[in-house]
DOZA-743454 format. One record per residue (C-alpha): x, y, z. Coordinates in steps of 0.05 Angstrom, whole numbers, plus 5000, padded with zeros to 4 digits. Example, Ala and Ser with C-alpha at 12.3 -4.5 7.8 and 13.67 -1.06 7.14 Angstrom:
<rs>
524649105156
527349795143
</rs>
This chain:
<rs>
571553234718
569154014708
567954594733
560454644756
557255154795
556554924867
549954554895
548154494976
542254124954
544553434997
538453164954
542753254895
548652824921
549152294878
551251804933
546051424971
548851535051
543151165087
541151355148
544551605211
549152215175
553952455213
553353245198
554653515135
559753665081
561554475071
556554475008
550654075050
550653405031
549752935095
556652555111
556051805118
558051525187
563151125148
566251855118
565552125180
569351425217
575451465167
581851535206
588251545163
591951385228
588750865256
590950085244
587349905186
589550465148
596350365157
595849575144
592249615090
590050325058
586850014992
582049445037
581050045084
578150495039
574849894996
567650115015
569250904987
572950604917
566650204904
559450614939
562351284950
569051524926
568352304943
567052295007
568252995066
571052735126
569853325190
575253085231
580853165186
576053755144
578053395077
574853065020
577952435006
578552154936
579551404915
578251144847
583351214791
581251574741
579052154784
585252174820
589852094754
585252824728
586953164791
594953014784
594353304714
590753914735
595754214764
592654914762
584954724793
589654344846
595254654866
599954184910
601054814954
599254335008
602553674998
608153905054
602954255097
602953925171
595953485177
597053555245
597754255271
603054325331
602654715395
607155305411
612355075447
613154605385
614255175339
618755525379
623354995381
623154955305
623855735298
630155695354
633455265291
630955815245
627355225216
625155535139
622155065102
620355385035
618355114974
620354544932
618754124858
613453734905
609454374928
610054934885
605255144836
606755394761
609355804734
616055684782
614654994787
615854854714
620855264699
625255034759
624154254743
627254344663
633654694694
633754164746
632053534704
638553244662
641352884729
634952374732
635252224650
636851524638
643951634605
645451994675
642451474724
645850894690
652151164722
650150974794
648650204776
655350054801
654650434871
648350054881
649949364857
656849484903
652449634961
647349084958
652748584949
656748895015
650848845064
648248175034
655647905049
654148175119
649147725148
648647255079
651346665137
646646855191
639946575169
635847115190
635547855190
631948415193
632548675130
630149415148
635449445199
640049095170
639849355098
634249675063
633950385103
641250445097
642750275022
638650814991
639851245048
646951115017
646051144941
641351854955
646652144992
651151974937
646152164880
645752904918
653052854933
652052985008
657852645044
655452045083
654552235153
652151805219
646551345192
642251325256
642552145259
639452185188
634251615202
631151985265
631852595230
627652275159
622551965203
622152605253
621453005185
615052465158
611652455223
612453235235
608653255169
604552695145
603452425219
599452545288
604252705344
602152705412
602753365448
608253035490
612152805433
611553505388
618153815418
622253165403
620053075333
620853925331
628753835357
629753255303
626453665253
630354285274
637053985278
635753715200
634254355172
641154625207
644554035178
642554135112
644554835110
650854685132
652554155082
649554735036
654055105055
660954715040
657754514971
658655344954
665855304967
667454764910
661054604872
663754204818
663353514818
657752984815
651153084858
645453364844
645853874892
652754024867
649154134793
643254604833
649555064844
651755074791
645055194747
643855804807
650056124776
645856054705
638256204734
639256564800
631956884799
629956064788
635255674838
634356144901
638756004956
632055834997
629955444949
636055024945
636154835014
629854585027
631054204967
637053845002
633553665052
627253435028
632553124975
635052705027
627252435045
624452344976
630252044949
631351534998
624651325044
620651224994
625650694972
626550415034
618850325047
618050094974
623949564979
620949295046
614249255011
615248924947
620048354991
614548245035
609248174982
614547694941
614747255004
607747295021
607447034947
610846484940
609346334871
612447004847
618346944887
620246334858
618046524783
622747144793
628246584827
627346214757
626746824715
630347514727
628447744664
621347794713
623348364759
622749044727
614848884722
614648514788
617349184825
612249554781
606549104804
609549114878
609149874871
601649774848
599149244895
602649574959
606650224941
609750634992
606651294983
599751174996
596851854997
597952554967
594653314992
591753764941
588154474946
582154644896
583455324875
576155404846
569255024848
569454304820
565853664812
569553064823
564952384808
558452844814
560153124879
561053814882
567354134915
567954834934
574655214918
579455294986
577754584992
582153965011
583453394982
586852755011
587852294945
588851594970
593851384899
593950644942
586350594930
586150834852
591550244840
586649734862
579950114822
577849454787
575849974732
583050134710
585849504738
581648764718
582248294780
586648944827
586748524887
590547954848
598048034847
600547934787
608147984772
605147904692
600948474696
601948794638
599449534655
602649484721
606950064704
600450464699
600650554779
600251244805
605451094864
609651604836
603452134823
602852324751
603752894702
608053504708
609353404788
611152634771
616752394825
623252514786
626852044819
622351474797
627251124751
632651164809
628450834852
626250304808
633850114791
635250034862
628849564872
631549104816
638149064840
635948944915
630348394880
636648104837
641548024896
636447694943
633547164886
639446984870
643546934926
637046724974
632246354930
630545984995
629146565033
622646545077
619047115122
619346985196
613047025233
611947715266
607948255261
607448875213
608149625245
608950285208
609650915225
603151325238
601951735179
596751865115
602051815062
607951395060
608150585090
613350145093
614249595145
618649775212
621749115209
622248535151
624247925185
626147445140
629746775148
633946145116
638245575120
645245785109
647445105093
642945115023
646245874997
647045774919
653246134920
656945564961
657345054911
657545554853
660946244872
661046444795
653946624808
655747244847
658147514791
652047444745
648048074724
641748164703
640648894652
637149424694
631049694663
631750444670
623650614669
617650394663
617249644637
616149574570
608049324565
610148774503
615748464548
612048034591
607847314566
604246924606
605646194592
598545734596
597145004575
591944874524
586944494571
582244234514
581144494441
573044364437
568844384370
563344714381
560544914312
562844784236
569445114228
568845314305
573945114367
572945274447
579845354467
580745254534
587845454580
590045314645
595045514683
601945084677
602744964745
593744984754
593545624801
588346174787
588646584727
586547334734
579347424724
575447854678
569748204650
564748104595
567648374531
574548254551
579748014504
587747654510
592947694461
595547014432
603046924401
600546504346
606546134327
612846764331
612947334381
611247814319
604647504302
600247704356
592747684352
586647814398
581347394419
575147594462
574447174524
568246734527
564846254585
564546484661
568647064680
567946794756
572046214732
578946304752
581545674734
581245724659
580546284603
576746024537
575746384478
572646094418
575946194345
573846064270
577445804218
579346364174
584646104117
584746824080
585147214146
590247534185
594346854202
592846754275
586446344270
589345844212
594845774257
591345644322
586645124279
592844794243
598044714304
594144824378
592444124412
591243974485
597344004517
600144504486
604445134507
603245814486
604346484509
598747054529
598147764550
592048004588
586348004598
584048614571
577848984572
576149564512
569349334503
565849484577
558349414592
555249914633
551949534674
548550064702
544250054643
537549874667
536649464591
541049334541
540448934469
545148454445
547248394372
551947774347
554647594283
557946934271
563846814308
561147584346
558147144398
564347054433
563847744476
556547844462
554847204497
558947324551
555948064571
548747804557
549947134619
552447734658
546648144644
542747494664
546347464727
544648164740
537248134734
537948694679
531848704627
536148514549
535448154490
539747804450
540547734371
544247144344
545347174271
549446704228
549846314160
546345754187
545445404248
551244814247
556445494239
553745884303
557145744367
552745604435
546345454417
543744954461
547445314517
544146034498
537445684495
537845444557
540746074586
536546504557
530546244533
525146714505
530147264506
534846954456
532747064374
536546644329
537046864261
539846324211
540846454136
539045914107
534045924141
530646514117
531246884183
534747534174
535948054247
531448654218
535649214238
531349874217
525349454255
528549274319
531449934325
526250354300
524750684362
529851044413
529550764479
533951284534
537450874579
538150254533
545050044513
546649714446
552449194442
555048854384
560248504350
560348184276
562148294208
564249014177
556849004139
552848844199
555949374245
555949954185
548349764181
547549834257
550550524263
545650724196
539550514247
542250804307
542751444282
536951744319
539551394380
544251774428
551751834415
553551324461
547650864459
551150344408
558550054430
560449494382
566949044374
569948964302
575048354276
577948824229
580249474210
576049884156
581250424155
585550544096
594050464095
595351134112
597951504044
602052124058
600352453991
593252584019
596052694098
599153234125
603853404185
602253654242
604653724319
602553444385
603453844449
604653314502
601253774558
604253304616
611253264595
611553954569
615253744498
612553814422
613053294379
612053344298
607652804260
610452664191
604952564141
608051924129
607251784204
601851514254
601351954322
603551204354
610551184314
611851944326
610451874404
615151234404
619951534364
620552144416
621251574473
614451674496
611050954510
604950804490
601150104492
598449804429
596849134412
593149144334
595449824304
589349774260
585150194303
581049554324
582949344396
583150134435
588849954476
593550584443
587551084467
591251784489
587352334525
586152914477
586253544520
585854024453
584654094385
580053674329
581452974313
581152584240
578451944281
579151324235
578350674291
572550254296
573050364375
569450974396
562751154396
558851714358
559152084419
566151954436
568152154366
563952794368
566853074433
573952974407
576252764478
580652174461
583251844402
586651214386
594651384366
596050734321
590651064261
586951754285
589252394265
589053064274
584553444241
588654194240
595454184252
595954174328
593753724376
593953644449
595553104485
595152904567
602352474555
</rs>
């Protein structure tokens, strides 16, 4: 994403729209009839936003819709830059009514001298910053701890309520009214009628997110009205005796502290869009992730079997079907987002539902996957500096609620109904959750000590290196001297996630602490197996002796993944295919897809000999006259300078190999462009770092607004962990890319075997386990 200088050439779009546009954007381009048909209101958007919106995440994911005169945006990355960019776009308009009311509406609401002013959600910086650090300590983990006992004290009192029924309706019956509860109690807003603060939250969603009829305006204005009053007046008695717990109580007391920050405007439209944010969104989330769980029953019962499952299983329910499905923001100057240009005063619907099922961040986004292990990586809760700060409060509660139900209704089942929501762009949950069971088969009658069982609450995200996936070994094939196919299965045979050419799993060879990665070979359409092929290596790294001295068919052993550092653009319209040895693995994986894709390629096979290379009668076959072997002994040698001699734009270079072959490659394709050659290494060429030649230096974390110092004896990975920041890594040799950080600032000493030349050069990201910085500042988009 930049800033480029605005285009109304539509020729210049760089979406194909077909024919039949339906008018055009602001800047000229011709709107699609599918842009111009989306409806955030209708059915299928509320079902289903990501399947909705499929068609935009995949052919056109900028896209100006006239009716609603915004640009919608749905693919990850894009979505993830504009959250971070909090200055290019301002959330000025993320409480903004979509729908604008009539009069008589708005008279109503100024009769209640209705105020609404701004809050953390849509205020722009500086105040925006400055008020969040004053009002921040109540949501740190030390401080939410203390209301683990409210909740779990709450879920087990409405569970006891109907636990004999065998069936309820678990929105009615529970899961509006317990975090209703605990955000009341987190504010420290005295609990007042339940059905009263439900119209008024909903009134308060649909008056802004939603599409009242004319006819229904004045209700939803009274509700809205009558909130705004109540929350004053709770306001109000707070003044008299702030001390205490709440969080309101605390905004008090901090006004005394920062008056020209805590206004007394500002603090109550805080308590009442408190109330909201701190409680619907849990609701809808709840109701979400126990609907997905049933509709899943595989999950459900791995989470029955194993609590230790549920902090990433509410992650992954908050990916695969979150509850805020859409945020607002307002370009405050000219911008391209994915080639499209955007003029400033523009707005932007950014569908977060769709980005957490863009395959490109996510492999296999349309599986749920309670083992996903970058499920915490959803942008439910937005991202950077307007991040929800209630996002760790809300993912206690969804354990807790998760914990009660598996263990006290394992055999739990959904009735059969049908799904409503609420008409609105941005936040989903389910009206109703039927749900039923045979009383007669409750756990807790034949064992009541399990009632008292407790399972540690996760405060966060979940920790990326907690969660295996258990496979069988299906067959362990030779398939060249010193070679074996490994092939796993699932235990119980269901589909494993699927993945892309160059992809890679982690293996715990033998102990949790000796982990190694393997690329993924065979068909990536396969989803009943994963293969990967590994050599022999008695003087290597452990994990392939291992593997070759103790894994046998039948076997057990624990994965994480897949993973995918090594893409192919396969855009490219040719691309050339370099393998070394044992190399083939991903290499012969992206040149069957590039087969599959009718792309032009070639593909380079060298090796010692021919009984030590992998696949040969299978790459014949495959590839015939495209496939060059190159065997030692005999006498065939892969002429590098030769076959890459000559430049060719638009033709991608891929290999993987020894440390001599790929030093020789980048040599040749040094008259090739910057990002022309993308290889794969098996191991690190970078040095044990040695703090007499390092020095210190500091990372800005741009997001997060904190500084944290490097040692010299210290990698950017151990200083960011050490500071509580998490960051995945799987090798920490600079090898794999998985501990890549956004570099938003400053030079980088880059010492992986990940990036390309261009990559490198621009300085744009780095890998934290080994890179450096080059000066004594970096900054960093964490």
């Amino acid at each position: 994403m930049n800033n480029a200088s605005l285009t109304t050439n539509a020729a210049a779009c760089p979406f194909g729209h077909g024919r039949g546009a339906a008018g055009q954007t602001p800047t000229g381009c011709p709107v699609s009839p599918r842009a111009a048909n989306f409806d955030p209101f209708s059915d299928g958007y509320q079902q289903d936003p990501p399947e909705y919106v499929r068609w935009a995440r995949e052919q056109e994911p900028v896209f100006y819709n006239p009716a609603m005169g915004y640009w919608v945006v749905t693919r990850y990355d894009s979505i993830k830059a504009i959250f971070r960019d909090n200055i290019a776009f301002s959330p000025s308009i993320a409480l903004e009514k979509i729908t604008p009311t009539g009069d008589e509406a708005n008279a109503v609401l100024a009769s209640y001298s209705y105020g609404m002013g701004r809050t953390l959600v849509n205020e722009d910086e500086p105040t925006h910053m400055a008020r969040r650090r004053v009002l921040m300590d109540p949501f740190t983990p030390g401080e939410l701890t203390q209301h683990e006992p409210v909740v779990r004290k709450l879920a087990r009192e409405y569970v006891d309520r109907f636990i004999d029924d065998g069936k309820a309706d678990l929105v009615d019956q529970m899961l509006w009214e317990v975090p209703l509860t605990v955000a009341l109690h987190f504010l420290g807003v005295p609990e007042e009628d339940m059905d009263t603060l439900r119209e008024y939250s909903i009134a308060h969603t649909v008056n802004t997110w939603g599409r009242p009829r004319p006819d229904e305006q004045v209700a939803v204005a009274h509700a809205v009205g009558k909130f705004w009053q109540f929350a004053g007046k709770v306001l109000d008695k707070m003044r008299l005796d702030p001390s205490g717990p709440g969080w309101m109580k605390y905004g008090i007391r901090k006004q005394a502290e920062y008056p020209d920050v805590v206004t007394d405007s500002y603090l109550h439209s805080m308590m009442m869009a408190g109330i909201v944010a701190a409680h619907e969104t849990t609701a809808n989330g709840t109701a979400n992730a126990l609907k997905l769980l049933l509709q899943h029953p595989r999950a459900w019962r791995e989470i029955c079997d194993d609590p230790g499952l549920i902090p990433n299983a509410v992650d992954e329910c908050l990916r695969h079907n979150g509850s805020v499905a859409a945020w607002r923001r307002l370009a405050t100057r000219d911008v391209t987002i994915e080639g499209v240009d955007i003029p400033a005063g523009a707005r932007l619907l950014i569908v977060t539902s769709s980005a957490n099922h863009d395959e490109r961040h996510f492999p296999d986004a349309d599986l749920f996957d309670i083992r996903r292990d970058n499920a915490g990586e959803h942008l439910t809760f937005g991202y950077g500096s307007h991040q929800c700060m209630g996002k760790n409060l809300a993912r206690m509660e969804m354990q807790i609620f998760l914990e009660e139900f598996t263990r006290r209704l394992p055999h739990m089942t959904l009735s059969e109904q049908t799904f409503s929501y609420v008409p609105n762009t941005s936040f989903r949950g389910p009206e109703h959750l039927l749900v039923q069971w045979d009383p007669a088969r409750n756990p807790e009658r034949a064992n009541r000590a399990l009632l008292d069982a407790r399972v540690p609450v996760r405060i966060g995200e979940p920790a990326r290196h907690a969660i295996t996936r258990p496979v069988r070994v299906a067959s362990v094939t030779p398939v060249a001297e010193g070679v074996v196919k490994l092939r796993f299965t699932a235990l119980d045979g269901a589909a494993l996630p699927r993945w892309t050419p160059g992809a890679h799993i982690d293996i715990e060879c033998g102990a949790p602490a000796l982990i190694r990665q393997y690329s993924l070979c065979g068909d990536p359409d396969d989803a009943s197996a994963l293969e990967i092929t590994v050599l022999c290596e008695p003087e290597g790294r452990g994990g392939s002796a291992w593997i070759h001295a103790h894994l046998r068919a039948g076997d057990m052993v624990h994965i994480r993944g897949p993973r995918n550092h090594f893409r192919m653009d396969e855009s490219a319209p040719r691309a050339i295919f370099i393998a070394g040895g044992i190399g083939i693995t991903p290499i012969g994986a992206m040149a069957r897809r590039a087969r599959a894709l009718g792309m032009a390629y070639e593909l380079h096979y060298s090796g010692r000999s021919r009984k030590t290379m992998a696949f040969l009668a299978e790459l014949a076959q495959l590839h015939g006259e495209r496939l060059h072997v190159h065997a030692g002994d005999e006498g065939r040698r892969n002429d590098l300078p030769a076959l890459l001699a000559n430049p060719e734009p638009g033709t991608q270079i891929y290999a993987c190999g020894p440390v001599g072959m790929l030093r020789a490659l980048q040599d040749c394709c040094a008259a090739w462009p910057g990002d022309a050659l993308r290889t794969e290494h098996f191991i690190a060429t970078a040095t044990v770092l040695d703090p007499a030649k390092e020095h210190a230096f500091e990372l800005e974390l741009r997001d997060s607004g904190r500084v944290v110092g490097v040692r010299a004896d210290q990698t950017v990975l151990a200083a960011l962990r050490a500071a509580g920041v998490e960051v995945r890594s799987d090798c920490e040799e600079g090898l794999c890319g998985s501990c890549e950080v956004q570099v938003l600032a400053g030079q980088v000493d880059h010492r992986d075997v990940v990036l390309t030349r261009a990559e490198r050069e621009a300085s744009v990201k780095m890998m934290a386990c080994c890179s450096r910085a080059a000066g004594k500042k970096l900054v960093l988009a964490l």
